[in-house]
C-alpha positions in Angstrom: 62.4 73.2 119.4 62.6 76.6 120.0 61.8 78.5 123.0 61.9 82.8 123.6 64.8 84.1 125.9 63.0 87.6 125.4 59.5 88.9 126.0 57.8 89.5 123.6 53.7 90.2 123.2 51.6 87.5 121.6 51.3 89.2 118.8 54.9 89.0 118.2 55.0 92.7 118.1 57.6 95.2 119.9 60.1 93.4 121.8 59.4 94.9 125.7 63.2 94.4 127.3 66.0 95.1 125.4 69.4 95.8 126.9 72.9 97.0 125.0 74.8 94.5 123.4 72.2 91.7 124.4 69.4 91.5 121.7 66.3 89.7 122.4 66.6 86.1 120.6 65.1 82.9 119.4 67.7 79.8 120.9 68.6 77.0 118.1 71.4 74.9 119.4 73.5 77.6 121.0 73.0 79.9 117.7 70.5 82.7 118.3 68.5 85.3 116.4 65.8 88.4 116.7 62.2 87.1 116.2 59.9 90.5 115.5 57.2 88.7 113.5 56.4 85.0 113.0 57.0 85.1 109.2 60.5 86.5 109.8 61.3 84.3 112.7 60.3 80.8 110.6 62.0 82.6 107.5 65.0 83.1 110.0 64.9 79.5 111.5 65.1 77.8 107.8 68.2 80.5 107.2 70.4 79.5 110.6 69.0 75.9 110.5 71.0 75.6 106.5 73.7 77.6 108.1 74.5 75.4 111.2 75.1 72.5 109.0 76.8 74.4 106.9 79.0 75.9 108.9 79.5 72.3 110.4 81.1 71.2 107.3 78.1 69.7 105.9 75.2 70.6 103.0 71.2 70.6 104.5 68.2 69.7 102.3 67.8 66.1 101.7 65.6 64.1 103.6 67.0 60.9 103.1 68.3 59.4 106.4 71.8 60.1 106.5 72.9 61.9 103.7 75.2 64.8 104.3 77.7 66.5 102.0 80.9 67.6 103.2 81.7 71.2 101.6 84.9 72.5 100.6 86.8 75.1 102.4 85.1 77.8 100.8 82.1 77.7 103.0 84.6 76.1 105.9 84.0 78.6 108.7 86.9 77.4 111.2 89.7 77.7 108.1 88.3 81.1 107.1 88.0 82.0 111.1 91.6 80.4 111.6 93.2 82.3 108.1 91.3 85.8 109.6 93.0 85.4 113.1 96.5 84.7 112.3 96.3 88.1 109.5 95.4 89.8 112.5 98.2 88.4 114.6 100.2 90.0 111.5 99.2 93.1 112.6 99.6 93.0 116.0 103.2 91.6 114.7 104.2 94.5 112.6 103.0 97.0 115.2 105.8 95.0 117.3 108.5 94.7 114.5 108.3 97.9 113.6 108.3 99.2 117.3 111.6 97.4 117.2 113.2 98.1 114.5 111.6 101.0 112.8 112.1 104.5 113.2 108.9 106.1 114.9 109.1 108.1 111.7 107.2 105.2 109.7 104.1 105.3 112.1 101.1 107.0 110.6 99.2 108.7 113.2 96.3 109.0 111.4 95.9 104.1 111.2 97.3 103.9 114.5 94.5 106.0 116.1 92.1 103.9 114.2 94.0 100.0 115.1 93.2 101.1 118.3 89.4 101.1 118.0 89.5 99.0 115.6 91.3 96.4 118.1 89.4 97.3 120.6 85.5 96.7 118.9 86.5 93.2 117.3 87.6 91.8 120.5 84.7 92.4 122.0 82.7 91.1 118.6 85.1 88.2 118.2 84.1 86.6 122.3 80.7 86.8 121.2 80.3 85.9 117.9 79.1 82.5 116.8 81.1 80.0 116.7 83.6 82.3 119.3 86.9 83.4 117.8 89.3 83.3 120.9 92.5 83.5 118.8 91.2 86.7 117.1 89.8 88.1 120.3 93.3 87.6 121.5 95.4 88.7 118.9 93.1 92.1 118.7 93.9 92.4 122.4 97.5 92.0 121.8 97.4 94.9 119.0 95.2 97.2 120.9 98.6 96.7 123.1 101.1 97.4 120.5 99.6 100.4 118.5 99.3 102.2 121.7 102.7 101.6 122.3 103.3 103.1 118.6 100.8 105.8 119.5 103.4 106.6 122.5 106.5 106.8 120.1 105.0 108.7 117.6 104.0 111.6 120.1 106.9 111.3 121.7 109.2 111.8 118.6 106.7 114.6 117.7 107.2 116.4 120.8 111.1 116.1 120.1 110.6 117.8 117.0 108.8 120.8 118.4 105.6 120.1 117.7 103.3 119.9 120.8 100.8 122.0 120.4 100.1 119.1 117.1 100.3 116.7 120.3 98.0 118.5 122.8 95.3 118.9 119.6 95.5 115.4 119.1 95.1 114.5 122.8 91.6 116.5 122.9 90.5 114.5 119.7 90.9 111.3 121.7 89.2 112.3 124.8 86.5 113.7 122.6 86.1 110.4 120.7 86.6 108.4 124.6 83.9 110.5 125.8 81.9 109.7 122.9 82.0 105.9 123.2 81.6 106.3 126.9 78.3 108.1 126.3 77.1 105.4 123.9 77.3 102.5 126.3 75.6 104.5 128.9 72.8 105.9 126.8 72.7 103.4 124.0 70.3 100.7 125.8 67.6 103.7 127.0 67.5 105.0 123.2 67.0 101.3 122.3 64.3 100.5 124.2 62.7 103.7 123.4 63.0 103.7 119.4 61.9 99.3 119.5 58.9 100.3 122.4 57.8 103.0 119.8 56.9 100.2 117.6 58.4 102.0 114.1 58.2 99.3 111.7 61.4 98.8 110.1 63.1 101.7 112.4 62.4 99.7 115.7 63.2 96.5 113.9 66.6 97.6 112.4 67.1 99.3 116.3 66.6 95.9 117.6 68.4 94.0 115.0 71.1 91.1 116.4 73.3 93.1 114.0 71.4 96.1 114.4 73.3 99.8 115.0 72.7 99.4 119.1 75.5 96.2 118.8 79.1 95.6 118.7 78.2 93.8 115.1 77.3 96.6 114.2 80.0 99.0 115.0 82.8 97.1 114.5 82.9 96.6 110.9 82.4 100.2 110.7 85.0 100.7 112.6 87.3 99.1 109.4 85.9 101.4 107.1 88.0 103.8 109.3 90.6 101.8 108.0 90.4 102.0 104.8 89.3 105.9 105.1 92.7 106.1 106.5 94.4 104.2 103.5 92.8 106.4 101.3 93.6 109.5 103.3 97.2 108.4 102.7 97.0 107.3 99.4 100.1 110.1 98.0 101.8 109.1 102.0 105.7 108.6 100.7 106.9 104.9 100.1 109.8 105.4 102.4 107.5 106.0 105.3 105.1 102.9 104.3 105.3 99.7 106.9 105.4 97.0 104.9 104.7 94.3 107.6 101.4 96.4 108.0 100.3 96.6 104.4 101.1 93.1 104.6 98.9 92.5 107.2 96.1 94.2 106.5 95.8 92.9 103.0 95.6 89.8 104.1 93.2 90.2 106.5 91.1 91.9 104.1 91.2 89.3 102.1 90.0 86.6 104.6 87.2 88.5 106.3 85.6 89.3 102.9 84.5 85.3 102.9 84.5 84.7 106.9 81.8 87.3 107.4 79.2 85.6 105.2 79.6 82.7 107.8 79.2 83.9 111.1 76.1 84.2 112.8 74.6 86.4 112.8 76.1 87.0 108.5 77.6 90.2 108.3 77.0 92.2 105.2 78.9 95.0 106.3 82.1 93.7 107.9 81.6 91.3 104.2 82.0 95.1 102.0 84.3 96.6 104.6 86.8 93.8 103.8 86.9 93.8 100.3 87.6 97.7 100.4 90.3 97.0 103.0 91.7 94.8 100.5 92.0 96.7 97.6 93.1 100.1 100.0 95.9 97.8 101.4 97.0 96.0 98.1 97.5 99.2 97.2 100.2 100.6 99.4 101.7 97.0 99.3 102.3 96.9 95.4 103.7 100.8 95.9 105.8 100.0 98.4 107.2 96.7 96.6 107.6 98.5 93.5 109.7 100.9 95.8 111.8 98.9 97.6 112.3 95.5 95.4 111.8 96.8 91.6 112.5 100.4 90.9 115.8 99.9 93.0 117.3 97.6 91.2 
């Protein structure tokens, strides 16, 4: 059965009360979804109806009493969930190992701004996703921890160097970015509820999307294209000043989240293509710095 936790006209038209973060939804056993029309919300019920069982560990579409299909651990959410979280505890690790026993001339100012809101949007998207991640919600936590403490390092051993007026310029960036996000939770739900009350067609439905650009789905695996913008940005970045726990890291977690985001709910398309560029960004650094360090030595 299904029952609306939003108002919504008979008509199944504009949804009338939308707030940030919170889209209006259609309820099927804890999993929800935005209803805009009734052909897109039965179209939507089949979709997450398969993908409950399937994300249970089991295959949907005989009728025969009983018979269910255990998949592999290819469509396995929890392994893929599990393997994604403990790639992010990498990270959070190197931040640490290197903030231990790395010179603060290793840390690249340019990913360590990004970790930070990186860290910062997927803990948020990892409490509410469905099924919850609390291990990746916790290890993002953790990194948003350490790569400020890197952050701190690196300014500092700038400002030993003579170069503060690079630090102060970089300290107005970041308030201008903080005030930016700050202005976007205040303001985002009003320009919601405007654009979706406007009744656009696909603008007010893609405005009130469960992944739409108004939600943390949205913004956090844009947030990883950062990422891989700042991979690329360092592409000719000398091997001697490449982490290799890091690379490590975010290789991996690449990897993972490529396959993990075509089985959360809502499916992420975006986080899905940010991954796979992450990966081959990453790899890339990884094999130079390998080829560095382990082969061209000896």
């Amino acid at each position: 059965m299904l029952r609306r936790t939003a108002l919504i006209r008979s008509s199944f038209g504009p949804i009338r009360s939308l707030r940030f973060g919170q889209q209006p939804t259609l309820q099927v056993n804890n999993f929800s979804f935005t209803a805009f029309s009734r052909s897109s919300r039965i179209a939507d019920e089949k979709k997450i109806s398969c993908g409950i069982a399937r994300r249970r560990g089991f295959s949907s579409g005989s009728s025969d009493a009983g018979e269910t299909k255990k998949l592999g651990i290819w469509n396995d959410v929890h392994f893929w969930a599990t393997a994604g979280a403990l790639a992010g505890w990498g990270m959070s690790g190197a931040a640490i190992y290197d903030a231990a026993l790395q010179g603060p001339e290793v840390i690249s100012l340019n990913m360590t701004g990004v970790m930070l809101i990186y860290s910062s949007l997927f803990t948020r998207w990892a409490w509410i996703v469905h099924p919850r991640n609390t291990l990746l919600a916790a290890c993002h936590a953790t990194n948003v921890c350490a790569q400020a403490n890197q952050m701190r390092r690196a300014l500092e051993h700038k400002i030993e160097l003579g170069e503060k007026d690079q630090v102060e310029d970089i300290a107005k960036r970041a308030a201008m970015v903080a005030a930016g996000g700050a202005g976007c939770v205040v303001f985002g739900p009003v320009i919601q509820r405007a654009i979706v009350d406007a009744n656009l067609g696909p603008i007010s439905a893609t405005a009130g999307a469960a992944a739409g650009p108004f939600t943390v789905h949205f913004w956090a695996p844009m947030s990883k294209w950062l990422i891989s913008g700042a991979s690329f940005l360092d592409l000719d970045r000398p091997t001697d000043k490449i982490s290799l726990p890091q690379y490590t890291a975010l290789t991996l977690t690449g990897f993972f989240f490529s396959r993990y985001a075509l089985l959360v709910v809502p499916i992420n398309y975006v986080l899905c293509s940010v991954n796979i560029a992450l990966f081959g960004s990453s790899l890339y650094h990884w094999v130079r710095k390998v080829n560095a360090d382990y082969i061209v030595k000896k």
